[in-house]
N, CA and C atoms of all chains as a GROMACS GRO file, in nm:
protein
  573
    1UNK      N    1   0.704   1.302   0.772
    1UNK     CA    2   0.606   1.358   0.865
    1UNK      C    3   0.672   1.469   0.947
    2UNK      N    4   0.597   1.577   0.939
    2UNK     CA    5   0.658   1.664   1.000
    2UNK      C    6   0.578   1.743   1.120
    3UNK      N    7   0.651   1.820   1.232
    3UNK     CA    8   0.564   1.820   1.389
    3UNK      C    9   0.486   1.922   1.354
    4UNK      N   10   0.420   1.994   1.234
    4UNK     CA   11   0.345   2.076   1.262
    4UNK      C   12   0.182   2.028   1.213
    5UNK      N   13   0.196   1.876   1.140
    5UNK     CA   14   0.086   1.821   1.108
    5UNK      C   15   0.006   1.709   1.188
    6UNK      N   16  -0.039   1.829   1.286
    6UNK     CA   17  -0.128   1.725   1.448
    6UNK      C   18  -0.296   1.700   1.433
    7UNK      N   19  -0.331   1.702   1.330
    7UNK     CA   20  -0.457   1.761   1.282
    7UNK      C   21  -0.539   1.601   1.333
    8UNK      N   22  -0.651   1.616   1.427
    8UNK     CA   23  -0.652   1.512   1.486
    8UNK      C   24  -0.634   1.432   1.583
    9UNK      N   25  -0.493   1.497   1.657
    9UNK     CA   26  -0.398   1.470   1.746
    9UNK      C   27  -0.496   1.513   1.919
   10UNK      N   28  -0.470   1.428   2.002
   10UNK     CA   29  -0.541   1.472   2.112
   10UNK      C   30  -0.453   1.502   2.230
   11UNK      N   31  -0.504   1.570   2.306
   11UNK     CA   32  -0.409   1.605   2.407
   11UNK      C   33  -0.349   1.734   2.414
   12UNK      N   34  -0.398   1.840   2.320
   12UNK     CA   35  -0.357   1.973   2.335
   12UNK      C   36  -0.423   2.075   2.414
   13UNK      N   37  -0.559   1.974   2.473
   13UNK     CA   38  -0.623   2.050   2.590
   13UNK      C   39  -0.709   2.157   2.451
   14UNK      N   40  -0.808   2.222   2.550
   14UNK     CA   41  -0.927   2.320   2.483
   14UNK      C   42  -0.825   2.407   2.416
   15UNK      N   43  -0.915   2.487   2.286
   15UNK     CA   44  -0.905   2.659   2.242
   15UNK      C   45  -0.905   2.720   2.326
   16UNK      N   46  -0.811   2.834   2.362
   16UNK     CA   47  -0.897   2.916   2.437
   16UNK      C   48  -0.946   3.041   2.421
   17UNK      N   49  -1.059   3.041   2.395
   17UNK     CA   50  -1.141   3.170   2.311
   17UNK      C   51  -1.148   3.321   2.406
   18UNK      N   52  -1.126   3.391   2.352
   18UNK     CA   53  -1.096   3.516   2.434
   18UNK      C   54  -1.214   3.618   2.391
   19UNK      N   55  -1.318   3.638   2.493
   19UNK     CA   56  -1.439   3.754   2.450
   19UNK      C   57  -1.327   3.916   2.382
   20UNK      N   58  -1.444   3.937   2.250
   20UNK     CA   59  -1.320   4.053   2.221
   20UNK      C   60  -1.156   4.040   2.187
   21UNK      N   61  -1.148   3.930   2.141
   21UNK     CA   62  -0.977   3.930   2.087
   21UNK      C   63  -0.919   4.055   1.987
   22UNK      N   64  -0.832   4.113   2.058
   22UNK     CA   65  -0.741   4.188   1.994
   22UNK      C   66  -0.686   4.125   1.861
   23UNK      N   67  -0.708   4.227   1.732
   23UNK     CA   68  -0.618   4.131   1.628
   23UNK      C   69  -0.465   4.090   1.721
   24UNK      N   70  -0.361   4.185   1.774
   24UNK     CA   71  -0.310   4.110   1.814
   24UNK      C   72  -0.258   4.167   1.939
   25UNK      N   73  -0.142   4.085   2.028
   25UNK     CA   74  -0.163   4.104   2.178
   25UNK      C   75  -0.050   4.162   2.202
   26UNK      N   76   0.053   4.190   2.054
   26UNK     CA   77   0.135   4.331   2.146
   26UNK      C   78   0.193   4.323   1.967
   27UNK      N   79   0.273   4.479   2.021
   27UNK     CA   80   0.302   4.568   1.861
   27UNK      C   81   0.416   4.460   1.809
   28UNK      N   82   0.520   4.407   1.859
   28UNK     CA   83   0.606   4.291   1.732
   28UNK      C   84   0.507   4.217   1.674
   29UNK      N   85   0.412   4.176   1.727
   29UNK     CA   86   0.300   4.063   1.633
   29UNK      C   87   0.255   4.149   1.520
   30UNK      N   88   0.235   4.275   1.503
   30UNK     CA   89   0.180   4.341   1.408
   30UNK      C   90   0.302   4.355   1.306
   31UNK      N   91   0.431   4.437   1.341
   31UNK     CA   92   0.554   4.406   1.309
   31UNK      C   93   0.578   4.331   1.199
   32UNK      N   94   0.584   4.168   1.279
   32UNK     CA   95   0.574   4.065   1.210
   32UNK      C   96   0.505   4.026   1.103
   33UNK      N   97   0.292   4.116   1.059
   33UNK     CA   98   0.273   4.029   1.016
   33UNK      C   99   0.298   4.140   0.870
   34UNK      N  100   0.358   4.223   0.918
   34UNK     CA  101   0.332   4.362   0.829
   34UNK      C  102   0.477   4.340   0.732
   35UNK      N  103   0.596   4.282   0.807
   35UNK     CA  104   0.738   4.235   0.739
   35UNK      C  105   0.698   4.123   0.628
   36UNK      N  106   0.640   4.039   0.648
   36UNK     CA  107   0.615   3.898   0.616
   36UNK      C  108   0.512   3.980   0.511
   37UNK      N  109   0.393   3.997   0.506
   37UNK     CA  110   0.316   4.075   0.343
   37UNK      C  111   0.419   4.157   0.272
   38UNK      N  112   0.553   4.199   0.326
   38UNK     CA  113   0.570   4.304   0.235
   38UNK      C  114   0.750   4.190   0.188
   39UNK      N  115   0.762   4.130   0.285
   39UNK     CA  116   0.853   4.013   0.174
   39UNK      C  117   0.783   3.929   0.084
   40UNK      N  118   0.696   3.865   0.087
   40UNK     CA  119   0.589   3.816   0.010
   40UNK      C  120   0.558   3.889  -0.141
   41UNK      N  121   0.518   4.005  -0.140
   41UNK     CA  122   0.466   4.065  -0.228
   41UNK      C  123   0.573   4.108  -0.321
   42UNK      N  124   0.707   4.106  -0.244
   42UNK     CA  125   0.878   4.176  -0.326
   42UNK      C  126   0.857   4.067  -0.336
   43UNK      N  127   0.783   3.925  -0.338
   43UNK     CA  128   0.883   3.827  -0.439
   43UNK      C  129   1.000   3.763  -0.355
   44UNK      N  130   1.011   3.768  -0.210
   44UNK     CA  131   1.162   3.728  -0.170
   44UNK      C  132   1.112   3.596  -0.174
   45UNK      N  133   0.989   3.524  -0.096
   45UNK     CA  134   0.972   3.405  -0.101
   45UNK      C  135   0.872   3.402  -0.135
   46UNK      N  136   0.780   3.254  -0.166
   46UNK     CA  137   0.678   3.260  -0.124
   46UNK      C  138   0.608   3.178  -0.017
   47UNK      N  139   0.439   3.237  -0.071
   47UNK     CA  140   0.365   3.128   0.085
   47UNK      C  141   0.412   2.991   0.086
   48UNK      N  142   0.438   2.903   0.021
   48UNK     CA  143   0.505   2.800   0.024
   48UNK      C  144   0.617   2.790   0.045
   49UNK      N  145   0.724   2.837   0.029
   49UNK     CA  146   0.860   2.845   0.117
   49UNK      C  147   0.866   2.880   0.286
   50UNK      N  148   0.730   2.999   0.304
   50UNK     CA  149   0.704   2.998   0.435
   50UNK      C  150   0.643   2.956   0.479
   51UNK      N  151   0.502   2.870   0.435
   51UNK     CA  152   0.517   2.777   0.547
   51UNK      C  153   0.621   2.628   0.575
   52UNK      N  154   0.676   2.593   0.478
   52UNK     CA  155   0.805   2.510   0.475
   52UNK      C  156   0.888   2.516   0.576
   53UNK      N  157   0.903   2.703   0.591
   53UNK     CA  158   1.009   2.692   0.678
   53UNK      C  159   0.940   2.708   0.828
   54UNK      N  160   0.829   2.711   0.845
   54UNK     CA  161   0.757   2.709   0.971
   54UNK      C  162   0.763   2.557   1.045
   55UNK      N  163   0.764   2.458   0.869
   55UNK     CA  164   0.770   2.322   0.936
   55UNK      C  165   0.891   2.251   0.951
   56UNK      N  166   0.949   2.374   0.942
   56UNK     CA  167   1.124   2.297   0.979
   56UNK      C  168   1.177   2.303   1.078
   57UNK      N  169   1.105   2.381   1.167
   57UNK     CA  170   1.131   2.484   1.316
   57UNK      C  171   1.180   2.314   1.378
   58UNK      N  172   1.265   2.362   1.502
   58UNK     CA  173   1.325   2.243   1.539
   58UNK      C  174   1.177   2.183   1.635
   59UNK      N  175   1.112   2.040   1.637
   59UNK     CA  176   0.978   2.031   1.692
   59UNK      C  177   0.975   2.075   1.821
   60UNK      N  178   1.062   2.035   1.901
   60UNK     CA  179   1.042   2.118   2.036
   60UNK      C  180   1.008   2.314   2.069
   61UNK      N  181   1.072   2.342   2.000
   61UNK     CA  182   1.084   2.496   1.965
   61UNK      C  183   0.943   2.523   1.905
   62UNK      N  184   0.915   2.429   1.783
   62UNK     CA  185   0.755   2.470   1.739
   62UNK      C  186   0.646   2.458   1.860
   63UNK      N  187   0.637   2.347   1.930
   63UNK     CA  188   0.516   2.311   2.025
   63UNK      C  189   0.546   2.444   2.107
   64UNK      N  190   0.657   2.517   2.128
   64UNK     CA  191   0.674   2.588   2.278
   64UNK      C  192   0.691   2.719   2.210
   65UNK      N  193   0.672   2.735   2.050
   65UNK     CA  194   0.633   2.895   2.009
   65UNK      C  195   0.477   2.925   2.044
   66UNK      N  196   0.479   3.059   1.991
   66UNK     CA  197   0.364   3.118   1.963
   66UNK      C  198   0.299   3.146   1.801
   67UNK      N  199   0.187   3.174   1.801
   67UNK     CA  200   0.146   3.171   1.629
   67UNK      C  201   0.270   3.265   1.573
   68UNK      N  202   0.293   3.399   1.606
   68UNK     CA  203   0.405   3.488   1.575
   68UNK      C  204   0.478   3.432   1.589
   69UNK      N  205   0.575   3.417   1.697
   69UNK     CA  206   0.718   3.351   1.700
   69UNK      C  207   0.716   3.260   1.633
   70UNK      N  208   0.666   3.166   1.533
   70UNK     CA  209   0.690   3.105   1.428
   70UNK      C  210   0.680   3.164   1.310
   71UNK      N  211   0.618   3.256   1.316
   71UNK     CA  212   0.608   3.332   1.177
   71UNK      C  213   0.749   3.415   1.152
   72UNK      N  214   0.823   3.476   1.320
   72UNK     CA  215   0.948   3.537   1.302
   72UNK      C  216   1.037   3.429   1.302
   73UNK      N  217   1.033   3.296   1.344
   73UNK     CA  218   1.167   3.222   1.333
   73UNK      C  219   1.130   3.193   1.123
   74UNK      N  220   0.998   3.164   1.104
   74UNK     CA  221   1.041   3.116   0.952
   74UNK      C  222   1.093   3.260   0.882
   75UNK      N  223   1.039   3.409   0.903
   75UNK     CA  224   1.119   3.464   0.817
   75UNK      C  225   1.271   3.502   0.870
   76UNK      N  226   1.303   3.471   0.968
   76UNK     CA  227   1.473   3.501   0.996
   76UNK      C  228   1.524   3.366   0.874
   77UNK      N  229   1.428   3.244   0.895
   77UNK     CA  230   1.559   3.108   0.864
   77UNK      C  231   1.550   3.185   0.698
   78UNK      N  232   1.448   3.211   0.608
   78UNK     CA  233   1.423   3.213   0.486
   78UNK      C  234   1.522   3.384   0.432
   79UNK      N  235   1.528   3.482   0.559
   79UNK     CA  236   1.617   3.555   0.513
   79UNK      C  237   1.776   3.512   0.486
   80UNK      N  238   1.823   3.418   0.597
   80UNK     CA  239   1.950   3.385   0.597
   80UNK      C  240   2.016   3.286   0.430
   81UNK      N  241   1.851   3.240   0.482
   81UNK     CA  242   1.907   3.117   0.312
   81UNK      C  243   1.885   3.192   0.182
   82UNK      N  244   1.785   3.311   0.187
   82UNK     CA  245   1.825   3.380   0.093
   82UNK      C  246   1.941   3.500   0.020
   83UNK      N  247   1.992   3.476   0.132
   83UNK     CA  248   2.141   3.554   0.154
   83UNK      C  249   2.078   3.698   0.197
   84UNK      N  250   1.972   3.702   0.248
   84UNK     CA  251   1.882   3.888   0.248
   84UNK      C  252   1.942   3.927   0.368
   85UNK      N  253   1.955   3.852   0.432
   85UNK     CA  254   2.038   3.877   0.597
   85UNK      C  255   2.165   3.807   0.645
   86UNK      N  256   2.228   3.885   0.684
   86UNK     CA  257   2.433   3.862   0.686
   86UNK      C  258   2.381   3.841   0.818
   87UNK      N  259   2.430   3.727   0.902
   87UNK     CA  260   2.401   3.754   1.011
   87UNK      C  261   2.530   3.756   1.091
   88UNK      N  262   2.594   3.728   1.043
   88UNK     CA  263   2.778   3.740   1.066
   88UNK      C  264   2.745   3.917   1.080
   89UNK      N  265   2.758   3.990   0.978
   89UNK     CA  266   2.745   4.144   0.976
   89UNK      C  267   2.682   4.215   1.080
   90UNK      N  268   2.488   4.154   1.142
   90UNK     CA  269   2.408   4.206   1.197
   90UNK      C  270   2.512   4.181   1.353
   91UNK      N  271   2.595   4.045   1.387
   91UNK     CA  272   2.638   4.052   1.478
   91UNK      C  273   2.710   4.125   1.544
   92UNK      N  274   2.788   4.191   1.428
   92UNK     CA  275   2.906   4.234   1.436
   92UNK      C  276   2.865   4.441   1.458
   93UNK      N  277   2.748   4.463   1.370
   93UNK     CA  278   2.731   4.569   1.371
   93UNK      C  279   2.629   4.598   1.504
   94UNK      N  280   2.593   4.485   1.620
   94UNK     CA  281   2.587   4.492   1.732
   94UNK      C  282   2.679   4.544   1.807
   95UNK      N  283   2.755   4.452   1.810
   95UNK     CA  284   2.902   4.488   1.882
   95UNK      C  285   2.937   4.384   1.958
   96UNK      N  286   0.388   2.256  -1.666
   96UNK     CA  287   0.301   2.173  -1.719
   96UNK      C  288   0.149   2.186  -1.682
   97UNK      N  289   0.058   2.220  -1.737
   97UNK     CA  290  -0.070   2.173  -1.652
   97UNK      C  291  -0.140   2.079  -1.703
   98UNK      N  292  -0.208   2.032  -1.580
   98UNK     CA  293  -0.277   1.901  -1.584
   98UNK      C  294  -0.421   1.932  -1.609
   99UNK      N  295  -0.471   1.834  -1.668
   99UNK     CA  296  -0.629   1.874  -1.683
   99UNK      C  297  -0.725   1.805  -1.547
  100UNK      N  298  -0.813   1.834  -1.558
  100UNK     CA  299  -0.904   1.786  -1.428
  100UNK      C  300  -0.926   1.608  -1.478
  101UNK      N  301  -0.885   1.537  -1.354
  101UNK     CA  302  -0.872   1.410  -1.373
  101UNK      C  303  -1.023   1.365  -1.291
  102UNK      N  304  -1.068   1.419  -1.198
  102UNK     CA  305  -1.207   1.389  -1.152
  102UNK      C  306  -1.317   1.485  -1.123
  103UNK      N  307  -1.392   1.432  -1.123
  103UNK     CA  308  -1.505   1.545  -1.100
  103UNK      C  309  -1.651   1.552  -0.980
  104UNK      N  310  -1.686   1.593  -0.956
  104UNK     CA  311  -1.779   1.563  -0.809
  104UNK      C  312  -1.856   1.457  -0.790
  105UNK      N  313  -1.818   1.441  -0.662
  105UNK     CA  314  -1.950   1.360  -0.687
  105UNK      C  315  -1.821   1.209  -0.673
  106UNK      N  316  -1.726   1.194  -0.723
  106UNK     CA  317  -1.656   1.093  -0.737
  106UNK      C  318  -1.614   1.068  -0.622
  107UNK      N  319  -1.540   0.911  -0.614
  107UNK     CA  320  -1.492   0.886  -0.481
  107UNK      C  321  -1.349   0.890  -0.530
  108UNK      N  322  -1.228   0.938  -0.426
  108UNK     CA  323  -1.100   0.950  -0.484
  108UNK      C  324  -1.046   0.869  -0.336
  109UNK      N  325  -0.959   0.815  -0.352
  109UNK     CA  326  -0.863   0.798  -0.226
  109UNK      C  327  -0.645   0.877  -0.176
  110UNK      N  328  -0.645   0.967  -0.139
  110UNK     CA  329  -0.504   0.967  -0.070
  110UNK      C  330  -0.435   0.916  -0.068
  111UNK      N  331  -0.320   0.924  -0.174
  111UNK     CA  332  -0.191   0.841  -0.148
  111UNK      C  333  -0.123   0.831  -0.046
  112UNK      N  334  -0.097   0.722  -0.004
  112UNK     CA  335  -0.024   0.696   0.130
  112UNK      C  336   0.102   0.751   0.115
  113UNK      N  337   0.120   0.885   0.082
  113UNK     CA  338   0.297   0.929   0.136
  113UNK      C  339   0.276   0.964   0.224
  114UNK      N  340   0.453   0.985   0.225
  114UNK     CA  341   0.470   1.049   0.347
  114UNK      C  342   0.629   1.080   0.387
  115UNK      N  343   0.637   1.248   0.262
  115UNK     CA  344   0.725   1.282   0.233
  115UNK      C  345   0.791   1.364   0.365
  116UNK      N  346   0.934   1.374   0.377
  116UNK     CA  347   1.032   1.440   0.508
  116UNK      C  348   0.976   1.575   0.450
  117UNK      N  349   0.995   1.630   0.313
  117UNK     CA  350   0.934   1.756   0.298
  117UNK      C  351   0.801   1.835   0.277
  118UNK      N  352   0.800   1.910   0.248
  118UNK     CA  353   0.678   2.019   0.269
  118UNK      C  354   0.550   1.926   0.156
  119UNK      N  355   0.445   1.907   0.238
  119UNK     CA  356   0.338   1.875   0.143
  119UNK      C  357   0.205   1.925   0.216
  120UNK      N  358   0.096   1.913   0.107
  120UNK     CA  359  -0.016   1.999   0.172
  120UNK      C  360  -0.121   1.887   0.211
  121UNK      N  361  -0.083   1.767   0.205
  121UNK     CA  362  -0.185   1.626   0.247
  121UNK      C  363  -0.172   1.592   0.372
  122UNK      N  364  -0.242   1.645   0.460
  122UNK     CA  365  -0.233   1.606   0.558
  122UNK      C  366  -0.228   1.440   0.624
  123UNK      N  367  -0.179   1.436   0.769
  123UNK     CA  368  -0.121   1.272   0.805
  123UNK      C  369  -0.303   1.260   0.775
  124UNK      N  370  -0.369   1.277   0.846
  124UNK     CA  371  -0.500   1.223   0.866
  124UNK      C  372  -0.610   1.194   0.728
  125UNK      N  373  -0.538   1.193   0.636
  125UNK     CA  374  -0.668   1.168   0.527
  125UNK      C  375  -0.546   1.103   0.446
  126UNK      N  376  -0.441   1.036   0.493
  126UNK     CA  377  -0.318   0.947   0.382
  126UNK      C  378  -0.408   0.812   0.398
  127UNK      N  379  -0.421   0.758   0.240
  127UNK     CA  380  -0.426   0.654   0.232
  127UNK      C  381  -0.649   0.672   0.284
  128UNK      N  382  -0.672   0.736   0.315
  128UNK     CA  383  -0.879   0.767   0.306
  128UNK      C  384  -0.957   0.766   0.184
  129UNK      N  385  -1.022   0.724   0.171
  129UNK     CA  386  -1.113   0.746   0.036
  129UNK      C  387  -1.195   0.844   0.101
  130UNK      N  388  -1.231   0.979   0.009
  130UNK     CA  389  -1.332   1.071   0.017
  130UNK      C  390  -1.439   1.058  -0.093
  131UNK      N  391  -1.483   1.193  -0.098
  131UNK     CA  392  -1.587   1.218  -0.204
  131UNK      C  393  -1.564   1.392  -0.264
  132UNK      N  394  -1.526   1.393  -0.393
  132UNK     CA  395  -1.485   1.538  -0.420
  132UNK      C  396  -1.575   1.617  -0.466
  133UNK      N  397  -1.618   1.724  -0.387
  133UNK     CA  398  -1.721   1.798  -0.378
  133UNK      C  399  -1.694   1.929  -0.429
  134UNK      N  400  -1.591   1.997  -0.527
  134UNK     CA  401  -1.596   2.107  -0.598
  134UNK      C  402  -1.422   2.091  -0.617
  135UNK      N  403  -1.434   2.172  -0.742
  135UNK     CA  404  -1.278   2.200  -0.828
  135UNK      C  405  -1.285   2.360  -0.749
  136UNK      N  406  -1.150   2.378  -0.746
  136UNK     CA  407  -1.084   2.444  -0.696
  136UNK      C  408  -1.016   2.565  -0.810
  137UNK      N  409  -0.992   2.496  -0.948
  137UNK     CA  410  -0.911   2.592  -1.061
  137UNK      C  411  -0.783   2.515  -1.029
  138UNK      N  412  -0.673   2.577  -1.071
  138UNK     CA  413  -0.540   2.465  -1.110
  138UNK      C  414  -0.456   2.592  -0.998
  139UNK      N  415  -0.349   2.460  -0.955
  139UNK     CA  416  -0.220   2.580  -0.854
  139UNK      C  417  -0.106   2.525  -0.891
  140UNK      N  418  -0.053   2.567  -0.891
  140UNK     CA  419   0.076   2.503  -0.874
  140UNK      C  420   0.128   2.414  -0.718
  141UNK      N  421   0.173   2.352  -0.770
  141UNK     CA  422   0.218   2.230  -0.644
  141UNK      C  423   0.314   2.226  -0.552
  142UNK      N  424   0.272   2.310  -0.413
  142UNK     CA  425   0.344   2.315  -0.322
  142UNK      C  426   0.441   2.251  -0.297
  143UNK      N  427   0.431   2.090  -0.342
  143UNK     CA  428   0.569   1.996  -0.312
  143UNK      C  429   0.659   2.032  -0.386
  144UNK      N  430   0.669   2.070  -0.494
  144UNK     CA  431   0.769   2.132  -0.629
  144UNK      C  432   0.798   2.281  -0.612
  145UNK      N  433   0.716   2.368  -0.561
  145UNK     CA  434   0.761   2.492  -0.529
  145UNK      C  435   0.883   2.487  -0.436
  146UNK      N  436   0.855   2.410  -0.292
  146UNK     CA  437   0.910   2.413  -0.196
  146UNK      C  438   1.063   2.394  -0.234
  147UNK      N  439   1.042   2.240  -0.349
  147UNK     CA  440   1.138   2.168  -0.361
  147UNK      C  441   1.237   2.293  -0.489
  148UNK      N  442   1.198   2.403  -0.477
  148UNK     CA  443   1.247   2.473  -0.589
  148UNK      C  444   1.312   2.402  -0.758
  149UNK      N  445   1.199   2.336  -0.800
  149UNK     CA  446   1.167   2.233  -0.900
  149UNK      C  447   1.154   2.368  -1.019
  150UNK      N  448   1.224   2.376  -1.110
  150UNK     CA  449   1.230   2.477  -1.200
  150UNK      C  450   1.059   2.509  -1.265
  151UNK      N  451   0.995   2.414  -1.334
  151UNK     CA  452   0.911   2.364  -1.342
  151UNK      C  453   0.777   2.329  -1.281
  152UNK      N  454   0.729   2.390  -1.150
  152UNK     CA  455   0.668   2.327  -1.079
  152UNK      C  456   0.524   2.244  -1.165
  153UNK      N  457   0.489   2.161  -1.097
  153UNK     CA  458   0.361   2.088  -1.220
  153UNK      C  459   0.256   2.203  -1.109
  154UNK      N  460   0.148   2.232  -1.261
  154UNK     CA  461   0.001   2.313  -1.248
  154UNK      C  462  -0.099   2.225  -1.236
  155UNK      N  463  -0.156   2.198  -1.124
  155UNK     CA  464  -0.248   2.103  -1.134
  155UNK      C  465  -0.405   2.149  -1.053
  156UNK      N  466  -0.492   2.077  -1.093
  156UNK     CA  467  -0.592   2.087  -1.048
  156UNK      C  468  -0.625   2.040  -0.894
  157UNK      N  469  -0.704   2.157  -0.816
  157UNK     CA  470  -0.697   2.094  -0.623
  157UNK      C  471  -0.857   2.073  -0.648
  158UNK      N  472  -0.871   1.984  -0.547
  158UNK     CA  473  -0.993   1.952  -0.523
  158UNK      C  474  -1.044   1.955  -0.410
  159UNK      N  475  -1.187   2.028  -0.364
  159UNK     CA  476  -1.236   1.988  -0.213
  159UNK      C  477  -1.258   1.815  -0.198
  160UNK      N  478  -1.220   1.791  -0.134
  160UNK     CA  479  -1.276   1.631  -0.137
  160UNK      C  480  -1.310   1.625   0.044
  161UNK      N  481  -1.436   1.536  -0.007
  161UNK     CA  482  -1.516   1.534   0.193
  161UNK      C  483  -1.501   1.400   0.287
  162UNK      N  484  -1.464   1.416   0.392
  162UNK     CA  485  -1.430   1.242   0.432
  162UNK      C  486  -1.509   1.281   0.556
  163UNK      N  487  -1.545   1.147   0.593
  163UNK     CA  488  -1.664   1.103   0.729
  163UNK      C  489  -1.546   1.114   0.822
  164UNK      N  490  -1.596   1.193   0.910
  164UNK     CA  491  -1.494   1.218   1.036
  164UNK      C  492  -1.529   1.060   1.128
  165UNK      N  493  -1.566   1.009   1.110
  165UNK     CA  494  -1.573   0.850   1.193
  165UNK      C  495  -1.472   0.742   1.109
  166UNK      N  496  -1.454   0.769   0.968
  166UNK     CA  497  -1.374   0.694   0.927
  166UNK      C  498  -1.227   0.741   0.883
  167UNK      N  499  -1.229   0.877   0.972
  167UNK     CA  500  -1.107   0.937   0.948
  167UNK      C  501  -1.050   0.870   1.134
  168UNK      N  502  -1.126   0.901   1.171
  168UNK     CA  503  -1.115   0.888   1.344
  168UNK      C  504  -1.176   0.754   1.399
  169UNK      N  505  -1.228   0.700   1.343
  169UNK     CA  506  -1.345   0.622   1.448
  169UNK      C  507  -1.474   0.692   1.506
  170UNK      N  508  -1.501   0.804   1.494
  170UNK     CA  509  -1.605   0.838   1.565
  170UNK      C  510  -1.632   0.992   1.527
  171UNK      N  511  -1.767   1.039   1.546
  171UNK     CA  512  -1.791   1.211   1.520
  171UNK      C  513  -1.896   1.186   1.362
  172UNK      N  514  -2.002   1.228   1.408
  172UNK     CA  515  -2.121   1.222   1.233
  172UNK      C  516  -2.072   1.356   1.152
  173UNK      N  517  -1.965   1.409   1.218
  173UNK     CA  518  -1.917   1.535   1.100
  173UNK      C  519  -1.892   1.505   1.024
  174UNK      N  520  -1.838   1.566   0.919
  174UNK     CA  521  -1.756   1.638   0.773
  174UNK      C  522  -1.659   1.685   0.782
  175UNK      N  523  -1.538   1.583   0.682
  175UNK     CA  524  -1.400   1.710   0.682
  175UNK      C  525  -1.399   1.710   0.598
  176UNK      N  526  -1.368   1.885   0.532
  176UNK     CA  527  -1.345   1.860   0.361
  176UNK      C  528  -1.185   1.935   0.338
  177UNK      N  529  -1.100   1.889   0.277
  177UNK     CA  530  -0.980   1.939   0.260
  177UNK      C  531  -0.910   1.927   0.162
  178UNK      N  532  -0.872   2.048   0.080
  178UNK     CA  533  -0.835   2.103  -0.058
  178UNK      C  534  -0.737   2.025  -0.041
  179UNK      N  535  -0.732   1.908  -0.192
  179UNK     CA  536  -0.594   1.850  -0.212
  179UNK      C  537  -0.574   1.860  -0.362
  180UNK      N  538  -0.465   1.897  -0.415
  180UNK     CA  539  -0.367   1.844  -0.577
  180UNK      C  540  -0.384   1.703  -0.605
  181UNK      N  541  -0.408   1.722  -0.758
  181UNK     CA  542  -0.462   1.615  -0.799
  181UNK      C  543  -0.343   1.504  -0.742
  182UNK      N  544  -0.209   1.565  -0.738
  182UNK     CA  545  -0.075   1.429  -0.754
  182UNK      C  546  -0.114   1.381  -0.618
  183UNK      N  547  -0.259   1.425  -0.512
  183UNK     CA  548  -0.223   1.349  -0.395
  183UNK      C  549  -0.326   1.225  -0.359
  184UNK      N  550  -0.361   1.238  -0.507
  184UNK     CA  551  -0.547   1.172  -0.541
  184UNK      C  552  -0.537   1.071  -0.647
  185UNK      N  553  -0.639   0.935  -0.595
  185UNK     CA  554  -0.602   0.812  -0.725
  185UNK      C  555  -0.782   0.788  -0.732
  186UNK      N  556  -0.830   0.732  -0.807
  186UNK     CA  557  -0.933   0.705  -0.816
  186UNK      C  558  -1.009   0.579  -0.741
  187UNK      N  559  -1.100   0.596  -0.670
  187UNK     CA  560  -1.163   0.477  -0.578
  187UNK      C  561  -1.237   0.412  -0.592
  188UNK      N  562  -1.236   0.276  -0.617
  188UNK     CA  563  -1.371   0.188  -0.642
  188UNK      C  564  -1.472   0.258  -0.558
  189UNK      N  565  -1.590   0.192  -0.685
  189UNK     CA  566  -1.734   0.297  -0.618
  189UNK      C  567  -1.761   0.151  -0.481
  190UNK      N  568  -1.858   0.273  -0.427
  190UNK     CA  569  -1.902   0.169  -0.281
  190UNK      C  570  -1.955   0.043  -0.298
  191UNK      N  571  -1.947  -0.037  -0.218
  191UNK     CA  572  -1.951  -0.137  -0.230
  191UNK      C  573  -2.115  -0.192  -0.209
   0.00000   0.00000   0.00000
């Protein structure tokens, strides 16, 4: 059983529906969903590996993301395990 | 491998009670429910075997199947209907 299957579950309080919702509520969400179709479509993973890795998020970290910030923690974990991202390197070429 | 269609509408199927650590598409709330399968879907391949990077994944047939939200919950005269693979479906004595 894993924390992203609450379907049922009570206690998450109302939707909250927004008159006029923006597809989304700032430019990394678009970012995000624009990275994620275009790893998808190269074949790096698929929809089933990502949402896998959405349900691996540590559970505390999932309840206290956002719809995006889970979509960017599953494609960071699925770049690292696919070797697509050095993150030793990205650190380093920080400084 | 693909599987051929093991039921067809109209039938009552029930949810295997797993309840695997990894990735599956059966949700907690309909493990172990008898529904009623209300349209074929065409064949997918099986998320639990993809995930599990299973060389092989099995091709199987998904099904809408509909369960009484009172006997999913206790209560509510709704409808839930939710696409499941045949491997998550056994066949259910008819009603009683």
């Amino acid at each position: 059983m894993r924390i992203n299957d609450v379907g049922g579950m009570e206690g998450f309080g109302p939707v909250g529906i927004e008159a006029d919702e923006p597809p989304f509520h700032a430019d990394w969400e678009a970012h995000v969903l624009a990275l994620n179709v275009a790893l998808l479509r190269r074949g790096v993973y698929t929809l089933d590996e990502f949402r896998d890795a959405i349900e691996r998020m540590p559970p505390t970290a999932y309840l206290a993301a956002s719809y995006y910030e889970r979509w960017l923690s599953a494609i960071g974990t699925l770049l690292r395990e696919k070797g697509v991202l050095d993150v030793d390197a990205l650190v380093h070429a920080d400084g | 491998m693909r599987m051929a269609e093991h039921f067809t509408a109209g039938q009552r199927v029930r949810v295997t009670q797993l309840d695997p650590p990894s990735h599956t598409r059966a949700p907690r709330y309909v493990r172990g429910q008898v529904g009623t399968v209300v349209a074929l879907h065409g064949v997918h391949r099986l998320p639990d075997d993809v995930v599990a990077a299973v060389a092989e994944p099995r091709v199987e047939p998904v099904y809408a199947v509909r369960f009484a939200a009172r006997e999913l919950w206790g209560s509510g005269e709704h409808n839930v209907t939710v696409n499941l693979w045949e491997s998550y479906l056994t066949a259910a004595a008819k009603e009683a």
